[in-house]
C-alpha positions in Angstrom: 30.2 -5.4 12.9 28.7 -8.2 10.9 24.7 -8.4 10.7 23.5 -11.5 10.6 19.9 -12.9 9.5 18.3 -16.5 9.6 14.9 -17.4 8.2 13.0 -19.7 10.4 9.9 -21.4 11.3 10.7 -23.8 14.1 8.9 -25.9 13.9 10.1 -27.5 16.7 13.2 -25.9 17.5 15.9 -28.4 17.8 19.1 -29.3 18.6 20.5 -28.4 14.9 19.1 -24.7 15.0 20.9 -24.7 18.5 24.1 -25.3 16.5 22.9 -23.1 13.8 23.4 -19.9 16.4 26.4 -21.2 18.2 28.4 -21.8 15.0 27.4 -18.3 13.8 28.5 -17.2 17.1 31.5 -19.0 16.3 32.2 -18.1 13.5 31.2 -13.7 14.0 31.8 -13.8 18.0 30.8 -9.5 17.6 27.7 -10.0 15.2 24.3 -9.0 15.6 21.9 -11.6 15.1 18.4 -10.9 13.6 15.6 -14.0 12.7 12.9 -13.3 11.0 10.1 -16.1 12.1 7.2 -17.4 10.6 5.0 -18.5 13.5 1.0 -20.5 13.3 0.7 -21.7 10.0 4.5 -22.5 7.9 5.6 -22.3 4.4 4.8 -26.3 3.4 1.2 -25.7 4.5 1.9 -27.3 8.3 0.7 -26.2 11.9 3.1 -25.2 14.4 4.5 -27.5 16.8 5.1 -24.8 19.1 3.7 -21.4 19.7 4.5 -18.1 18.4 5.6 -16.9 22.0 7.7 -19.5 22.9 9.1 -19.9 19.6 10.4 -16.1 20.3 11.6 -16.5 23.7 13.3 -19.9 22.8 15.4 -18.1 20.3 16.3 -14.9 22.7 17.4 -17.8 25.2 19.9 -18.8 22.8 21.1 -15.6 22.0 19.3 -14.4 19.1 19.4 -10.2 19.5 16.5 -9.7 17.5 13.4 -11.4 16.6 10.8 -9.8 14.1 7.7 -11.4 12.7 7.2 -13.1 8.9 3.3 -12.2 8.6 1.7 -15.7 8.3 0.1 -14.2 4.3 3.5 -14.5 3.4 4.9 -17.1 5.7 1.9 -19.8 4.3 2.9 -19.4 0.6 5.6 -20.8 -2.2 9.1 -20.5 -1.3 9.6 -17.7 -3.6 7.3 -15.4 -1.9 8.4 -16.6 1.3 12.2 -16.0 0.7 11.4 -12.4 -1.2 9.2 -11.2 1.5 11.7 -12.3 4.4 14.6 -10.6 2.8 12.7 -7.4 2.1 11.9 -7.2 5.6 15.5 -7.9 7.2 17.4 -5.3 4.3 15.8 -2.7 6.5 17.4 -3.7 8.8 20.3 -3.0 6.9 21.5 -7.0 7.1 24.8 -7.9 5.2 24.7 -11.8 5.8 22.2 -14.1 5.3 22.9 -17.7 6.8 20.7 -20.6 5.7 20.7 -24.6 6.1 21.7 -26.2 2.8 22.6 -30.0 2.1 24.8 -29.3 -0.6 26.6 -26.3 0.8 27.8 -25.2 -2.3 27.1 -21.6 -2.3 28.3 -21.2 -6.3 25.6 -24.3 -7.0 23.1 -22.6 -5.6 24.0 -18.9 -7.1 24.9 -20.6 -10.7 20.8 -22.0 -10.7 19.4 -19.0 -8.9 20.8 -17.1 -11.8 19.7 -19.8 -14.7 16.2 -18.9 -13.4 16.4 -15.5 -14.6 16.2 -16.9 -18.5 13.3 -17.4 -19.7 14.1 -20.5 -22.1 15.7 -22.5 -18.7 12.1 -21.3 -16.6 10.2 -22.9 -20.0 11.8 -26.1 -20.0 11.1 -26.5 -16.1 7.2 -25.9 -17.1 7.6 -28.5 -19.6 8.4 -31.3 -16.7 6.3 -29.6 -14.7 3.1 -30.6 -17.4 4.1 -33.7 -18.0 3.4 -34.6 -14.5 6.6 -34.1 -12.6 7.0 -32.2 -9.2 8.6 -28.6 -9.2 12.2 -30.0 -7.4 12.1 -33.1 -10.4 11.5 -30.4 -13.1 14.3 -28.2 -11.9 17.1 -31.1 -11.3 15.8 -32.6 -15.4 16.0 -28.9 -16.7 19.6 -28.7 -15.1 20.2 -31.8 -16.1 21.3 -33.3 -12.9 20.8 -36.7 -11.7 19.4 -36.2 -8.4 16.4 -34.2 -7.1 17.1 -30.7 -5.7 17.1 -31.1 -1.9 14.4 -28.9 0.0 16.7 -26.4 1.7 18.5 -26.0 -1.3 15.6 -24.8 -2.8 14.9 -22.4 -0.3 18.0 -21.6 -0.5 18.2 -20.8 -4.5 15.0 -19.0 -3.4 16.6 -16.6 -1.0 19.7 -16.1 -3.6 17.3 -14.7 -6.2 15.4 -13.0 -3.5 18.8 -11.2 -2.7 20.0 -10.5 -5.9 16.2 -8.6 -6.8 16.6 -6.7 -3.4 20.3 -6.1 -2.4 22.8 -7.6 -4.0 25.3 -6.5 -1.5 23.8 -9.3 0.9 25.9 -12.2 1.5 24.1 -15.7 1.6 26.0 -18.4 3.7 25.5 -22.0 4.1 26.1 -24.4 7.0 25.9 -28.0 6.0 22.8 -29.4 7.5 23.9 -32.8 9.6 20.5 -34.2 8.7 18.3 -35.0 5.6 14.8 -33.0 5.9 13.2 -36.7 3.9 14.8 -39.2 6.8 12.2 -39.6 9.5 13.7 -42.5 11.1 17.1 -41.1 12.1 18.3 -41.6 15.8 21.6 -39.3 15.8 21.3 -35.9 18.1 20.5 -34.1 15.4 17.8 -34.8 13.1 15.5 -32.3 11.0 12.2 -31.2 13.0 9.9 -33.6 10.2 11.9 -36.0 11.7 10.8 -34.9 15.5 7.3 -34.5 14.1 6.9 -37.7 12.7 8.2 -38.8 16.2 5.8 -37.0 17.9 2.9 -38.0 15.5 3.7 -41.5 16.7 4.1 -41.3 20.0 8.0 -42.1 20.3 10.5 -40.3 22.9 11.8 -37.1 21.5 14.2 -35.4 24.7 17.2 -36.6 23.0 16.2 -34.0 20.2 15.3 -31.1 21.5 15.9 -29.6 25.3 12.8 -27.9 24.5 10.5 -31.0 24.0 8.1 -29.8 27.2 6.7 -27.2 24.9 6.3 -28.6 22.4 2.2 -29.0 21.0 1.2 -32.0 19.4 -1.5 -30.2 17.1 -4.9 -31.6 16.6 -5.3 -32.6 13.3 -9.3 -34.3 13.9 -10.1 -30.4 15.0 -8.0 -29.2 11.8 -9.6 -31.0 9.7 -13.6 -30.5 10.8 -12.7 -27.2 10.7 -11.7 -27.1 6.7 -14.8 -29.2 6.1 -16.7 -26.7 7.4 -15.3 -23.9 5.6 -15.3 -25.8 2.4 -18.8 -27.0 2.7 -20.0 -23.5 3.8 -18.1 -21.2 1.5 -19.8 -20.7 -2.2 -16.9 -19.8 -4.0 -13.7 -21.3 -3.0 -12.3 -20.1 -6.2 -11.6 -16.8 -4.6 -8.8 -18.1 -1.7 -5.4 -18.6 -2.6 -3.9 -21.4 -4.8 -7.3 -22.5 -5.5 -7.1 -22.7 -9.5 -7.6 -25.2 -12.2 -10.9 -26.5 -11.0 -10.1 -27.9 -7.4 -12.6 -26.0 -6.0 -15.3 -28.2 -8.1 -13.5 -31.6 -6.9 -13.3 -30.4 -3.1 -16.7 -29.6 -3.2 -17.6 -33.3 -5.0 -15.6 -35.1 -2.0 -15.6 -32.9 0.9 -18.6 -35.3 2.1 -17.0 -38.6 1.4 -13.8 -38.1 3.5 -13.8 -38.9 7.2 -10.2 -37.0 7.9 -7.4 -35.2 6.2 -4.9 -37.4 4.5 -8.3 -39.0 2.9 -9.1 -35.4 1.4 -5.8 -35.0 0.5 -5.6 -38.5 -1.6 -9.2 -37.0 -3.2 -7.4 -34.1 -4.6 -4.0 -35.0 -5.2 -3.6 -34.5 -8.9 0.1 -34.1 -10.6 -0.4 -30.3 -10.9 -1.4 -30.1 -6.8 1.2 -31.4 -4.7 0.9 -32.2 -1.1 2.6 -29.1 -0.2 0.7 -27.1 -2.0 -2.8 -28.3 -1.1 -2.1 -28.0 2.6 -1.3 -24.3 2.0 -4.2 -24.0 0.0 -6.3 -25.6 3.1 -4.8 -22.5 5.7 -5.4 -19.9 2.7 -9.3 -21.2 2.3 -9.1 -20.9 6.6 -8.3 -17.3 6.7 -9.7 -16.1 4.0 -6.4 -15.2 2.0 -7.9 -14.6 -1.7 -6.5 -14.1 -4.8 -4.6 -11.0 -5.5 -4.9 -9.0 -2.4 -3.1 -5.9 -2.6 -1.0 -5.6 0.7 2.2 -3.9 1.9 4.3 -6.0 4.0 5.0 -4.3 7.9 7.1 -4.5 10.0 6.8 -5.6 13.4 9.7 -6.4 16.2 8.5 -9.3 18.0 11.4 -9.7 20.6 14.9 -8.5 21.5 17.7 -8.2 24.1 19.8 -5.2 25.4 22.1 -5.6 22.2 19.2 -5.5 19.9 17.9 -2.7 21.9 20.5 -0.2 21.2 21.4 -1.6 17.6 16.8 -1.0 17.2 17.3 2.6 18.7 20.1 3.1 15.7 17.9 2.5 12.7 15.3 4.8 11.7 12.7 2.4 11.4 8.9 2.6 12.2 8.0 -1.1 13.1 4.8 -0.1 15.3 3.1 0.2 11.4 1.0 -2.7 11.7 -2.2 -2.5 13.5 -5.4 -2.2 11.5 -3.5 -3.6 8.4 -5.5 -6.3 6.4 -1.9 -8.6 7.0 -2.3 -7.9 11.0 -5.7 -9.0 11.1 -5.2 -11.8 9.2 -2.5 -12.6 11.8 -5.0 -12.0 14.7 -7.3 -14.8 12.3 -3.9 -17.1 12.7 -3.9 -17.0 16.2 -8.0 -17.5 16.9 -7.8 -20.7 14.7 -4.5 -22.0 16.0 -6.1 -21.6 19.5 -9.4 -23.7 18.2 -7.0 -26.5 17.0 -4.4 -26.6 20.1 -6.5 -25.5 22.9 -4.0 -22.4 23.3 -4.5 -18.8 24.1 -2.1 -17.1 21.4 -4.7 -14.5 20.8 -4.4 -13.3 24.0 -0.3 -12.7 23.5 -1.3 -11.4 20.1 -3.3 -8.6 20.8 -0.8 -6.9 23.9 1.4 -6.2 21.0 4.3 -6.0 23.4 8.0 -7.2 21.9 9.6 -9.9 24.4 12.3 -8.6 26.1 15.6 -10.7 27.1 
């Protein structure tokens, strides 16, 4: 019996991560199927378009077995942390494939630069771009010497090779061809990336051909998001502490914090060639809940959902994933869901604290 992970945010769940799960299904019709989610805050530094809860009874519905929980300390940082602390979580669950999105889907691609990132001349020539100015998936594509840009997913996806190939090799990653470009916002077909839906949703426009699930999805608000990062900015003394606050941007928030009337504005303040948009908006959620520098912390493990199959395949493994209350990661969680709730007007702290898996 084949077990099967996915690594996934979302953010909102759409009609492509509905064909995701049904051409796994195809594809291993007697598999096991465990997701590891990343829930408030995501991996480019964005707010949820749809809570935790619903995100994990959404994917049940669709006949995910298992559903455990990325802890949002990893879940908000680069793609390498992300991938490495994803995969160390689903190996003990003793996964053997790993199925991902990719717009190449070339699996050899992907495993020929995962491995090229393991020499140290190819990772100096990347920081060379990288100073003179150029963005992290520029550098790569001129150190490979490729034409075109690498492609998000495929960077996450070289992410979750090297990832693999650090923790158990014996992993398999797969790629399904994504149908949609994560860049195109203006698509119309049935299935289009969710920054495509959230640009849509940002503006207003009619997003049921998209997603069945378009009823619950939250339209975050971004006017509450940002007063509360002025506030924390203008009220901590020493941003330097948080989280991918380096190189003096704590100086030059500090100098412009006042000057800006909402986020983008801040954003254009600080935008420098070394801070990219990603980068700054995960900065923002790290400087929110108090993620600082160096904190020591051992992942958990924490089952967030399941159905009878996951049941019985849970009740194999010799696993204790009840491991995670009054961890500094946990609490930091519980942080998650308190300022989530004073963005969207939700009550996610209330399903936080029963600490009760969903069951399908």
């Amino acid at each position: 019996m084949q077990i099967i992970s996915l690594i996934v945010e979302y953010n909102p769940l759409h009609n492509g991560h509905i064909y995701q799960i049904q051409k796994i299904k195809e594809l291993y019709p007697d598999s096991i199927i465990i997701l590891i989610l990343n829930g408030y805050f995501l991996e480019r530094g964005e707010i949820s378009y749809m809570t935790k809860e619903t995100k994990v009874k959404l994917a049940l519905e669709n006949h995910v077995d298992i559903v455990l929980e990325l802890p949002c300390v990893f879940g908000t940082q680069a793609a390498d942390i992300f991938a490495y602390e994803s995969i160390k979580i689903l190996n003990e669950f003793k996964i053997n494939i790993l199925v991902f999105g990719s717009e190449c889907n070339d699996i050899n691609i992907l495993e020929n630069i995962a491995k090229k990132q393991e020499d140290e001349y190819f990772n100096n020539k990347v920081k060379e771009y990288l100073d003179k100015g150029f963005n992290y998936p520029t550098s790569l594509a001129k150190a490979l010497n490729v034409n075109n840009t690498i492609n998000p997913n495929d960077l996450l996806g070289i992410s979750y090779i090297k990832a693999i190939n650090k923790i158990n090799k014996k992993i398999k990653p797969i790629s399904i061809k994504r149908t949609s470009s994560y860049h195109d916002t203006n698509s119309t077909e049935n299935i289009v990336s969710a920054s495509n839906i959230r640009n849509k949703i940002d503006n207003n426009l009619d997003i049921k051909k998209y997603t069945p699930y378009y009823n619950l999805i939250i339209k975050p608000n971004k006017d509450i998001y940002f007063k509360l990062i002025k506030f924390a900015i203008i009220n901590n003394y020493n941003l330097n502490k948080y989280l991918d606050v380096t190189e003096g941007i704590d100086y030059r928030l500090k100098k412009v914090i006042k000057q800006v009337n909402n986020l983008e504005e801040l954003i254009v303040k600080v935008k420098s060639k070394r801070y990219t948009y990603n980068r700054i908006n995960r900065m923002f959620i790290h400087i929110l809940l108090g993620i600082e520098k160096n904190t020591k912390t051992d992942t958990y493990i924490r089952v967030l959902g399941f159905n009878k199959t996951g049941q019985n395949y849970l009740k194999s493994l010799d696993i204790n994933y009840n491991n995670y209350k009054n961890t500094y990661i946990y609490n930091t969680e519980l942080n998650a869901a308190v300022i989530y709730d004073l963005i969207n007007n939700t009550n996610t702290y209330s399903y936080e604290i029963k600490n009760k898996p969903i069951k399908y």
